[in-house]
C-alpha positions as CSV (number, residue, x, y, z in Angstrom):
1,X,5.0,11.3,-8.4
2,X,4.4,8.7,-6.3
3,X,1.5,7.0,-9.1
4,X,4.9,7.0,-11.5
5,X,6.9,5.1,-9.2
6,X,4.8,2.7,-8.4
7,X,3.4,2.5,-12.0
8,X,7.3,1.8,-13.0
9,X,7.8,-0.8,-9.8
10,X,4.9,-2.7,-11.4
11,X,6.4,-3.1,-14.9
12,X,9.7,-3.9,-13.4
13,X,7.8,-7.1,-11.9
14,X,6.2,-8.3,-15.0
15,X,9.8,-8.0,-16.7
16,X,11.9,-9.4,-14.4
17,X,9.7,-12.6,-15.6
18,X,10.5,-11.8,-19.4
19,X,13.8,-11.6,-18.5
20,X,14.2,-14.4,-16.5
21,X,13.0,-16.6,-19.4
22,X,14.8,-15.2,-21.9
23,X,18.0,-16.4,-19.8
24,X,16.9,-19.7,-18.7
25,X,16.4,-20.1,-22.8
26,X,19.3,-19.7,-23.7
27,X,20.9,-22.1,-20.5
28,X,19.0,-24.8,-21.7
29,X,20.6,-27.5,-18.9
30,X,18.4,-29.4,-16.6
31,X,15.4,-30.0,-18.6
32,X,12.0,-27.8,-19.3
33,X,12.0,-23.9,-17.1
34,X,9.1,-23.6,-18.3
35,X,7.6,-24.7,-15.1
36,X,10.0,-22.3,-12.8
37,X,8.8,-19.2,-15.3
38,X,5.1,-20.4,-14.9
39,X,5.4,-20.3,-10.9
40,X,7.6,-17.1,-11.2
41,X,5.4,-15.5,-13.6
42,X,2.2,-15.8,-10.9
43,X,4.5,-14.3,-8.1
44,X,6.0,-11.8,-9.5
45,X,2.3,-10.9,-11.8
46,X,0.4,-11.3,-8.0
47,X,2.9,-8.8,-6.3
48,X,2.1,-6.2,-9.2
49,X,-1.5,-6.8,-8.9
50,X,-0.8,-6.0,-4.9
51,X,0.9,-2.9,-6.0
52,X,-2.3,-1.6,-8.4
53,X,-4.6,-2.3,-5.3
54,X,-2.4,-0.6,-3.0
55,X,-2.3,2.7,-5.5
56,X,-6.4,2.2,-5.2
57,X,-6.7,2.0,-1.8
58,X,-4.2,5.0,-0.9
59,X,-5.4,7.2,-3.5
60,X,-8.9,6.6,-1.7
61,X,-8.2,7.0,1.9
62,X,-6.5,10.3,1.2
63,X,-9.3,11.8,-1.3
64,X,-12.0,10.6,1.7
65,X,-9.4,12.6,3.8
66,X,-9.1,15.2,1.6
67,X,-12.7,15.8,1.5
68,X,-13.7,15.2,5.0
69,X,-10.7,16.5,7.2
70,X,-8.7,14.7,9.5
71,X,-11.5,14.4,11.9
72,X,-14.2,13.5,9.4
73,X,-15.4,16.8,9.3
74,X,-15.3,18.8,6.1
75,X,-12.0,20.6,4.9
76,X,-13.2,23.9,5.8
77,X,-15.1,23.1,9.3
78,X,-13.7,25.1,12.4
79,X,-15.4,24.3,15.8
80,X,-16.5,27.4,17.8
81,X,-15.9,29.7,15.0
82,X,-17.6,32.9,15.4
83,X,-20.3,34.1,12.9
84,X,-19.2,36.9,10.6
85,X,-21.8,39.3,9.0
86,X,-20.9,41.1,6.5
87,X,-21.8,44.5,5.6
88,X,-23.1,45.3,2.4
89,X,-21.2,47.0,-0.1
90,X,-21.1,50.6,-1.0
91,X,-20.1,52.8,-3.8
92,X,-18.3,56.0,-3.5
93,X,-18.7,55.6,0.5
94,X,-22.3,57.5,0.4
95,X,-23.5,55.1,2.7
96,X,-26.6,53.4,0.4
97,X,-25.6,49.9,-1.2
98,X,-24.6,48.5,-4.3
99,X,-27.3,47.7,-7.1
């Protein structure tokens, strides 16, 4: 869910910028925005790049945690967990194990 939302916060970015020079198109007063959209388009296209790397990063960090445990141990580690031995199985309770 949280892939979606960022995934949608990134597009919002890039078309902020589309949108932006659709409406300084149209004003057409004070000369050329073509050099405002440029320096807006790299802001706006370097904070959605941030975002992708964040997604990368995060989705990293908690598959390593994922995998080792909180304390870099594997998922299923318990310190000072006694042995069990199991018993082997039976059939019909007669005592002599399964083939």
């Amino acid at each position: 869910m949280e892939a979606i939302k960022l995934s949608n916060l990134a597009a919002s970015l890039v078309l902020l910028v589309i949108t932006q020079t659709a409406l300084l198109s149209f004003a057409g007063e004070g000369g050329d925005p073509s050099r405002y959209n440029g320096w807006f388009g790299i802001g706006m296209g370097l904070s959605a790049v941030s975002v992708g790397v964040y997604m990368v990063v995060r989705h990293a960090r908690l598959s390593k945690r994922d995998l080792l445990g909180p304390d870099s141990q594997p998922a299923n580690f318990v310190p000072n967990a006694p042995r069990v031995r199991r018993r082997p199985r039976t059939i019909g309770g007669s005592g002599s194990p399964a083939a």
